[in-house]
N, C-alpha and C positions, 0 to 999 in steps of 0.2 A: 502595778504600773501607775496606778492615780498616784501614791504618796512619792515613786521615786520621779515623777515627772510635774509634780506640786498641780497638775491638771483639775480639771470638775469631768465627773462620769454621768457621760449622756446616757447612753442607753449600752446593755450588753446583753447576749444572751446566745444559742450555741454556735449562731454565724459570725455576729460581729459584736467586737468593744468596741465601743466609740467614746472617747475622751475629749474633750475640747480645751483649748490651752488657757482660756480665760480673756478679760479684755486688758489685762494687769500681768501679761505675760512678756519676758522679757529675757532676752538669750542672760547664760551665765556668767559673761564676761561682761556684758552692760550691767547687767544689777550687782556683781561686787563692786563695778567700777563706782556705783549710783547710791554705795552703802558705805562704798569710803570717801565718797565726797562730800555726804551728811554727818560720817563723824569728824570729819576735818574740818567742816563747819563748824559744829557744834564743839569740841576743842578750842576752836579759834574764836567762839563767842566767850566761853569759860575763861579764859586766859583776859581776853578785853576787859569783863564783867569785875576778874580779881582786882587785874592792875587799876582800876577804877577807885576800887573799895578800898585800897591800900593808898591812892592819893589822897584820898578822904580822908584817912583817919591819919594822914602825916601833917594835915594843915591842924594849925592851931585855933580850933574852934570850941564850943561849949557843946556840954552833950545835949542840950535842948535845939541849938542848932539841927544838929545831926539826925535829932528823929524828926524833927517837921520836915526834912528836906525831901523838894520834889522829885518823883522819879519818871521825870522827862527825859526820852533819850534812852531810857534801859530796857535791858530784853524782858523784866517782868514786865514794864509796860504793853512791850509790843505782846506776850503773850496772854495778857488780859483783856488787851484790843481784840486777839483774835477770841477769845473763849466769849467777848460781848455782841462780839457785832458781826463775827465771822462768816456766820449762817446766815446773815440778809445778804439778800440781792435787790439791787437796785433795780427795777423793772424799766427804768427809758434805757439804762447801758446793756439790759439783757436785750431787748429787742433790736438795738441798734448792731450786736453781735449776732445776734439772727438774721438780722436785714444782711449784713456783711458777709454772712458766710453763706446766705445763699443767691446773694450777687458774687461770688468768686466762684459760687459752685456752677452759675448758667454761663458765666464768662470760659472755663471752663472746657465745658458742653461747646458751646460754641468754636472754640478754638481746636476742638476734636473734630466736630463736624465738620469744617473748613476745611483742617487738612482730610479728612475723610473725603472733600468732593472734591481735591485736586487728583488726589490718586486717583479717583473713580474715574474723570474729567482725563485721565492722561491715559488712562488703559483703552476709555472710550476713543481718541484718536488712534490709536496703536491700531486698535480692530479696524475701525473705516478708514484706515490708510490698506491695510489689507486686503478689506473688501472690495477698495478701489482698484487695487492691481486685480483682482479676480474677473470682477466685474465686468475691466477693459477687456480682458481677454474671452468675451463673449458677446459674439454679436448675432442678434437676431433674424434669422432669416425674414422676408421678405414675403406677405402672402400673395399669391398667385390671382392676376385679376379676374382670370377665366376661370373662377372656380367652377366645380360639377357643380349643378343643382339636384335635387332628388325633391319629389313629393311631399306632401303631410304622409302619407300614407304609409309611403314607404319609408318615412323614419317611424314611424310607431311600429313596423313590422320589423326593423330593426333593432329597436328598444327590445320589443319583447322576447325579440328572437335571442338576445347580448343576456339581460337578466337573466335567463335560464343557462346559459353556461357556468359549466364549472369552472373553466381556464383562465384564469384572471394573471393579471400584470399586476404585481404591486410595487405603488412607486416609497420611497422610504425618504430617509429623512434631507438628504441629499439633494432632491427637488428633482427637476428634469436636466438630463445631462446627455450625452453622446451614445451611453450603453443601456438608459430606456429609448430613444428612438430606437436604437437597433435591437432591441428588442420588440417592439413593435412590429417592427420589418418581419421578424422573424415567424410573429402569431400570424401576422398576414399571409403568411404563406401559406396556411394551410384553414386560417378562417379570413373570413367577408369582415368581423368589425372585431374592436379588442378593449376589453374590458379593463381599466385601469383603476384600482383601487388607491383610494388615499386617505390617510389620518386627519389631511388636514383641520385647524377646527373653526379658519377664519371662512367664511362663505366668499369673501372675497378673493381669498387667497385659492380658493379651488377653482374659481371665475378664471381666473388669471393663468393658472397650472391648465384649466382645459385649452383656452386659447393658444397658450403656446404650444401646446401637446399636437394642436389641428395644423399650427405653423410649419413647424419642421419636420414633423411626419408626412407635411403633403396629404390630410387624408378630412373627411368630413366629419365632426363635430356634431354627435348628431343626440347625447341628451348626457343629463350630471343628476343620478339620480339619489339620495339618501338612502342608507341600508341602514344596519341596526347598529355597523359601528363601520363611522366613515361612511364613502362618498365615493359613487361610482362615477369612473369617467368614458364615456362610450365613442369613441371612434372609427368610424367607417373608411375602410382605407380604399373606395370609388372601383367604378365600371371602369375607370382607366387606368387603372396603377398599374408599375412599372416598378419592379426590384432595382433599388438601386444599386451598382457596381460596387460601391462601399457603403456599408451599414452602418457604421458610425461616422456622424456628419462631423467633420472639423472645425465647423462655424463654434459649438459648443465646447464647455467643459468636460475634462476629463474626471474619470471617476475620483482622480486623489485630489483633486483642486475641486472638484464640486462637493468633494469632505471638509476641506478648508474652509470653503467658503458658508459649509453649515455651521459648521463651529463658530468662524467668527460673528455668525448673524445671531446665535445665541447666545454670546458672549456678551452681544452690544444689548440684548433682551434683559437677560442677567443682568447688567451693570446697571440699567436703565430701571430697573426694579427694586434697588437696591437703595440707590440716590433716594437724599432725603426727600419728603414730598415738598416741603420749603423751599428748596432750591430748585427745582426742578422748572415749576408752569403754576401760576396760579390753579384754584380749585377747580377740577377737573367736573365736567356737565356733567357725567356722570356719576358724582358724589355729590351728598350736601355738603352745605357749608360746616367745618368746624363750630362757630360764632352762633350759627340758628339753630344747629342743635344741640351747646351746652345751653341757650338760652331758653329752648323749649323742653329740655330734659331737665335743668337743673333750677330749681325752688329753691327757697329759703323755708329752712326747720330749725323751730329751737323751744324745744319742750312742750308746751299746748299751743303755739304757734303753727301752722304745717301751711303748705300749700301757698307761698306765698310769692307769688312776680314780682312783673315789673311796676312802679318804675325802683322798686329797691333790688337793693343787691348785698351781698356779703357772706360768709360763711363757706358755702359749697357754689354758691352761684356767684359766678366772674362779675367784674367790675361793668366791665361796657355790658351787662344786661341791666345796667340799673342807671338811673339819674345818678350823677356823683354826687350831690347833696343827702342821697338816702339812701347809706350805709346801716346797716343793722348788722350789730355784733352781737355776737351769742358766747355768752361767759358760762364759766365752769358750774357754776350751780342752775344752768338754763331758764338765765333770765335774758332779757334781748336789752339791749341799751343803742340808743343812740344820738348822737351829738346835733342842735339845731341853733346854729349861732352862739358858736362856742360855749354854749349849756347842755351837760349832759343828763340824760332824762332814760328812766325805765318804763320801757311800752309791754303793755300788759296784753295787750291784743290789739290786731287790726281787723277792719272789717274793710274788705276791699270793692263791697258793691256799693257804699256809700263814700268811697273814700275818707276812711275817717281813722285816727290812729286813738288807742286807748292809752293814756301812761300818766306820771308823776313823775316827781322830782327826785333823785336816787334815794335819800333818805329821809323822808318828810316825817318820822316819828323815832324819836330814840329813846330808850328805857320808858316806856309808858309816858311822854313828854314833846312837844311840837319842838322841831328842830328848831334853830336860826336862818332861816329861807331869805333865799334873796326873792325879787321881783323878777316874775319871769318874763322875760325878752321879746317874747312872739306879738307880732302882729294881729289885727283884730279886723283886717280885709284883705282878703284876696286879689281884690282884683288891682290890689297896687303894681306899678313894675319889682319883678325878681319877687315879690312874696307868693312862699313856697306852703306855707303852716300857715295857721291862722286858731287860734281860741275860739275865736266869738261862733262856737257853737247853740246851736237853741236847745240843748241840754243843760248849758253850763251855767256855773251862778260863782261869784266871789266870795271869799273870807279874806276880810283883813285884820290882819296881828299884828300888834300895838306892842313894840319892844321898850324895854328900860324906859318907860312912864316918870315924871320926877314926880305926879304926887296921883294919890287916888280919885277916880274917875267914878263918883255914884251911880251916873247910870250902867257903867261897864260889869257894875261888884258882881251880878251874877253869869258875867261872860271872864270873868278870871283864871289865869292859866298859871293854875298853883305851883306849878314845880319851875317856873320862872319869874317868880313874885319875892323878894326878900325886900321887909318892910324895914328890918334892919338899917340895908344900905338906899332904904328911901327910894326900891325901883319897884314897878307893879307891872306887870304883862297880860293885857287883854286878848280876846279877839271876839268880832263881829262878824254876823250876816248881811251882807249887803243886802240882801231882798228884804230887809224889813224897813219899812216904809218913816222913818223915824231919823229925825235931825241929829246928828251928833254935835255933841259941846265942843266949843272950839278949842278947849285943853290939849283934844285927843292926839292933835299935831304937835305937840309940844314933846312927844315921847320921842324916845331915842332913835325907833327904827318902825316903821310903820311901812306893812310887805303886806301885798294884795295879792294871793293864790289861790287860783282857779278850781271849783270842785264841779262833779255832777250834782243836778237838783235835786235839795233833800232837805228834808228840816231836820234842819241842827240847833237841840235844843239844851243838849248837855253837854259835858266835857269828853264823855265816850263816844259820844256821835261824831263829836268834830275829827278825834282819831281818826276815826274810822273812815270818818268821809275824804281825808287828808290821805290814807290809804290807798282806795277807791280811785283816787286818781282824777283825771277829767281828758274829755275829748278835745281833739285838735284836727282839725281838716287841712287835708291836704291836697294838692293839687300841682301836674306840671304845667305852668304856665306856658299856653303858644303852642305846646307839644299833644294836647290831648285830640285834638281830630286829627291830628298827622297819625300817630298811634292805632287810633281808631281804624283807621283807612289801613295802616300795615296790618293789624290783627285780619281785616276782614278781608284783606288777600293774601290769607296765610306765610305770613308774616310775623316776627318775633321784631319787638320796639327794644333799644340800645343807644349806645352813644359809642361813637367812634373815638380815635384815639384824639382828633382835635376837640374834644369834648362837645360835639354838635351831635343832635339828636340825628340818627340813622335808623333804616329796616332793615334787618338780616335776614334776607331769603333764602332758600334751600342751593342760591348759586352763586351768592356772595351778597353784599352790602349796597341798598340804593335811598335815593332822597325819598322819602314819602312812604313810598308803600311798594311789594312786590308787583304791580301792575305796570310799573317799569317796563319792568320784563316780563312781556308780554308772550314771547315766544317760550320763557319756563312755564308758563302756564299752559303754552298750548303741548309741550313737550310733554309736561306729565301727565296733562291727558290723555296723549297718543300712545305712551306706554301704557297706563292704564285700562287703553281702551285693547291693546295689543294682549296684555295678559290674559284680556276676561276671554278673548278670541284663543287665545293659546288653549284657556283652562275645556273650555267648549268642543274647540278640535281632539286634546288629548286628555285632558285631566277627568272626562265621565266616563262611566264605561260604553256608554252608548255615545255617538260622535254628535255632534249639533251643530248642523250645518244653519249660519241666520238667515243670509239670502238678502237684507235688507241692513244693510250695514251702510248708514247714513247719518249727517252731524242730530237730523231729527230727532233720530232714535239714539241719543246716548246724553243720558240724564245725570245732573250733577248733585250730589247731595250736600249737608248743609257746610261739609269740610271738602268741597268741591273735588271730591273724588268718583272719576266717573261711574256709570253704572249701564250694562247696555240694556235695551229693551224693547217691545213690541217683536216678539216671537210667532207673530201671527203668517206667516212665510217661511217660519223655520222645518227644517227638515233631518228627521233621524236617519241614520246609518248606522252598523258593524263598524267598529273600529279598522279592522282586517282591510274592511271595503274602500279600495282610492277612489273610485268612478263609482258614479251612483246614476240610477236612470233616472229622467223627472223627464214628461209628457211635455207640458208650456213653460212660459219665463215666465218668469217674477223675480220683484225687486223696483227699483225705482232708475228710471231713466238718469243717464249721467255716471251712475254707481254699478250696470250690469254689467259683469263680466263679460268675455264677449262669446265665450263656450257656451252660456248660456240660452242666447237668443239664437247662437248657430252654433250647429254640432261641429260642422269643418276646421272648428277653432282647438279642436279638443274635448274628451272628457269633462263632462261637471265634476266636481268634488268642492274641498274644503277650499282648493287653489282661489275659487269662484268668490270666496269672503274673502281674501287676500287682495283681490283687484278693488273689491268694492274699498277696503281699507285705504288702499293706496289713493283712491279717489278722494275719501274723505280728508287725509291727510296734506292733499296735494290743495285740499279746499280751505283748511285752515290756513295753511300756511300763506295762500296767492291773496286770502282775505275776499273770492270771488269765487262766484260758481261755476263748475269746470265745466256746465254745459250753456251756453249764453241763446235761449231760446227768441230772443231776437234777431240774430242774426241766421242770414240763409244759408252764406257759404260753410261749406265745413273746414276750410283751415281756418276759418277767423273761430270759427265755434267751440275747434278741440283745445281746451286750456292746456291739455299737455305738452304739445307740441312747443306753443309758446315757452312755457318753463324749462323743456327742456334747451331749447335756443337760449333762453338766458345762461343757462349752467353751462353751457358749451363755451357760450363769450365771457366768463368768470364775469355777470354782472348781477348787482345787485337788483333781487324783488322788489325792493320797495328801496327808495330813498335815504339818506343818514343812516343807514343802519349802523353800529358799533361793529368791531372785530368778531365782540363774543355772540352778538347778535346772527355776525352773517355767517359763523360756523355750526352754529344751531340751524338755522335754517338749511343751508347746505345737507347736513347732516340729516333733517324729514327730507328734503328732496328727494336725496340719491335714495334714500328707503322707499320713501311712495313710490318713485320711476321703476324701482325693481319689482316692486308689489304690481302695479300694472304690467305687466309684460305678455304679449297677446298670448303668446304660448305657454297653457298653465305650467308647461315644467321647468322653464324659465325661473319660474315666480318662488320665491322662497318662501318655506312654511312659518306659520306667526311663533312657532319657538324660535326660526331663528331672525324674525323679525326684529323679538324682544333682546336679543343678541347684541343684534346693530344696530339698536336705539340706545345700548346700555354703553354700547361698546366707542370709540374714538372714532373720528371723521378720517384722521387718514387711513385708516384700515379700509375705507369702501370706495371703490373704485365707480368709475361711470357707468351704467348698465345700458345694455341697444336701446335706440330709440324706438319707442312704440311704433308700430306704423300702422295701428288702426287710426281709420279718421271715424268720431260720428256722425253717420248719415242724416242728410238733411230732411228734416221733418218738419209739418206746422208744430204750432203751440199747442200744449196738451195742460189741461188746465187741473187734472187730478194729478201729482206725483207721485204716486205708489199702482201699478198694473200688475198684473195677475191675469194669465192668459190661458 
């Protein structure tokens, strides 16, 4: 098979041959065609070449003519052209073929992507035009203002009584529609409440699935508990119920349109997941930024070189991480080069706690002999405008070389640079140490080229020393001018320093791009600590095998370290449990005023458990974010004192916290609101656990609906002058 198919044999062996066609592979009819096209060339050169040689030799010339005569214009020329020169390449037309081919390859991409988001863009209407007609055809019933009431008591004896059934309702993927209420109907016939299972995995989305399950069942709402997989929904169908005459209410969708309507809503999920992230919404809060973390993951490396920032860039690390003046290329035998006022220079090392760059001139020695060196370019201060490098380091020292000399220089004879000295044609090549203290003759200007290049300090006393010192290289400091405390200040609020595409110094923070420094955004700061502080709470509820409960979850207690990631602490309050165990007994309260739970100080509120850190969370969160303490111990009334109440009224009138806030600003704040609100919620089973906390911190603002307003007030009390009790 390889010889009848002129293939190359990958691999073979008793399952499979595998051959490959090559990169030089070419159907049958195209390569005769490409075989008789080269000999009709080649004929049709032969033929030229003759008729040539035969006009030649008709003209009447001498035979001395004929052999000098040039062969301009012939195909031995052109095939001695290629056998001389054929195999160079011009390295600016290779690169400009590089550059070309992979601008038509992202032009491209782009023009793929395009039509890729209109198709996507047109299937997305298709579906929410559907879901529109679905939609309309569902109208919600209306809840009843007289609702029953029932006890604390007797919902917890209906809890417990619902968990222990085995007869469950499960609702599917479909949502709620006309044949779960009537099912419903149906459990009620013969039990008090009815247990509705679901998959859901938004907590929001369950929020919403119970409320409306309590709507048009007509029945009481009475807890949404987490099982091991999914979410129970528990309904109490009242001391008043009445069998409806028709079990399936018409207000709702029907079983094959409330299929439909599942479809289309994952279809719009699907698409929406699909769509590039580019076109979509800028960088989503809960991702970083592209931009800060190639700039904080990617270095510059190149042979003994490692580890090396900002302000350079090149290689594997992107351009806007570096000053654009300090490009470092790294060439094939891994040396680094790079260009400073259109002089190219080899940097041999950098040392970045003194800013200081190590290098030389590309080739300051050739065959055992001082090149022809120009005068190198670099400034000799800093602190002038735009200078970036600077020589005049307190290491460094000069040598000047004294080119094509017209006559000999006695004091020079024992500084002579033999392999550029021909007495011959009357030229002599010195060179000196500037650090020696000692007049030169005024001849020495008279030589052809007279080049001052910078060494480290060293005595050079011979003609190998100079080499070598000429090797060695010298120091140059560098410096961004204007830009190093702005830097400063981005590093030290975790922050990656950059320049933006108008070539102005910017901070790349973990939520996009700001002037100065990541304290900008001030609310990213506060966000990743509320996650941070959500997790260690998550890892404490679930992740020991014994539960730790802190009891004292306050801004006091959660410590930031040197890469200001939080830490919680002071466990002096804290209390072990069994995992198994929800409710745990505790005698007094503790904790700190403002932050307790409220199961805690009264049992009528509920069980203590893990819920009990969850409130406190919510508080603290509710404290960052208002920038004010949730408990205002100066005032006496208790609606001026409860800060939640406040907040929540703001979020109700969609008005901003605090002043100027930006879009992305006030979706973030939004976003810890509606969490702390849920987190306090007086009724611990209300209250969502810190795994799914970490959820809806992670997860998108529109996914979380408004949670009931708290309706504890705290009680009025004097001023208590220790914060932390223990009773």
């Amino acid at each position: 098979m390889q010889n009848l198919t002129g293939g190359v044999l990958i691999l073979r062996n008793k399952f499979f041959i595998i051959i490959y066609r090559g990169k030089d592979f070419l159907p049958q009819a195209t390569k005769n065609l490409v075989v008789d096209r080269e000999a009709e060339l080649t004929r049709c050169q032969v033929q030229e070449e003759g008729a040539r040689l035969k006009a030649i030799e008709s003209l009447s010339v001498t035979n001395e003519i004929v052999s000098t005569m040039s062969s301009v214009g012939t195909l031995s020329e052109f095939h001695n052209f290629q056998i001389k020169y054929g195999h160079r390449n011009n390295d600016k037309d290779k690169i400009d073929i590089q550059t070309e081919a992979e601008k038509e390859k992202l032009e491209k991409e782009m023009r793929k992507q395009e039509h890729k988001l209109v198709l996507l863009k047109r299937k997305i209407e298709r579906s929410a035009r559907e879901l529109f007609k679905l939609n309309s055809a569902w109208r919600i019933s209306e809840q009843d203002a007289d609702q029953e009431l029932i006890t604390e008591e007797e919902r917890n004896c209906l809890r417990k009584m619902s968990l222990k059934m085995d007869k469950t309702l499960v609702l599917g993927r479909r949502g709620v529609f006309d044949g779960v209420i009537g099912s419903m109907h149906q459990h009620w016939k013969h039990r008090e409440v009815v247990k509705v299972i679901t998959m859901q995995r938004s907590f929001s989305q369950i929020i919403n699935t119970a409320a409306l399950l309590e709507i048009e069942s007509g029945g009481i709402l009475i807890a949404v508990e987490k099982l091991r997989s999914g979410y129970a929904i528990i309904v109490y169908r009242g001391k008043n119920y009445r069998r409806p005459l028709k079990l399936l209410p018409e207000n709702l969708l029907t079983k094959r349109a409330a299929l439909q309507r599942s479809l289309q809503m994952q279809r719009i999920g699907v698409i929406i997941h699909a769509l590039p992230s580019s076109f979509i919404l800028p960088i989503s809060f809960g991702e970083d930024d592209y931009r800060f973390l190639n700039c904080s993951r990617g270095v510059f490396e190149c042979g003994d070189v490692k580890h090396i920032g900002y302000p350079f860039w090149g290689k594997s690390r992107a351009q806007y991480c570096g000053h654009p003046d300090f490009e470092l290329k790294c060439e094939e035998d891994d040396t680094i080069q790079i260009v400073i006022q259109r002089q190219s220079y080899r940097v041999l090392n950098i040392f970045e706690n003194n800013q200081t760059l190590r290098m030389r001139t590309m080739n300051p020695v050739n065959n055992n002999c001082p090149a022809r060196l120009a005068n190198i370019s670099l400034p000799n201060n800093l602190s002038l405008p735009n200078n970036l490098f600077s020589y005049f380091a307190p290491f460094n020292q000069n040598i000047t070389l004294f080119y094509d000399c017209p006559s000999p220089i006695p004091l020079l004879i024992s500084y002579t640079i033999s392999c550029l000295t021909n007495a011959t044609i009357n030229t002599w090549s010195y060179y000196w140490v500037d650090s020696q203290n000692i007049r030169l003759p005024g001849d020495v200007w008279s030589c052809g080229t007279v080049v001052k290049v910078p060494i480290l300090q060293a005595i050079v006393t011979t003609y190998t020393e100079l080499l070598q010192s000429m090797m060695d290289g010298f120091d140059v400091t560098y410096v961004v001018v204007g830009n190093n405390s702005e830097c400063i200040q981005c590093e030290n609020t975790r922050g990656q320093c950059g320049y933006n595409r108008g070539m102005q110094p910017t901070c790349f923070c973990s939520d996009g791009q700001y002037q100065g420094n990541c304290s900008n955004s001030r609310l990213d700061n506060s966000r990743s600590d509320s996650r941070g502080v959500a997790r260690g709470l998550e890892y404490l509820h679930r992740g020991c095998n014994t539960r730790i409960l802190h009891f004292d979850i306050k801004p006091h207690n959660i410590l930031l370290d040197e890469e200001f990631c939080p830490k919680i602490s002071d466990f002096g309050l804290a209390k072990l449990c069994p995992r198994k165990e929800s409710i745990i007994s505790m005698l007094g309260t503790r904790g700190t005023a403002g932050y307790i739970a409220p199961e805690v100080f009264s049992r009528n509120f509920g069980g203590v458990s893990h819920k009990s850190d969850v409130y406190s969370y919510g508080m603290m969160v509710l404290e960052i974010v208002g920038r004010r303490k949730n408990l205002n111990e100066g005032v006496n009334h208790s609606s001026e004192m409860y800060f939640p109440h406040w907040i929540y009224k703001s979020l109700e009138l969609d008005e901003d916290i605090h002043g100027n806030m930006s879009k992305e600003e006030g979706e973030i704040t939004r976003k810890m609101v509606l969490v702390a609100l849920w987190c306090i919620q007086t009724n611990p089973i209300d209250r969502p656990a810190m795994s799914r906390v970490v959820e809806m911190l992670e997860g998108r603002t529109e996914f979380l609906s408004i949670p009931p307003k708290p309706y504890l007030c705290s009680p009025p009390r004097s001023p208590v002058r220790s914060s932390t009790t223990t009773l």
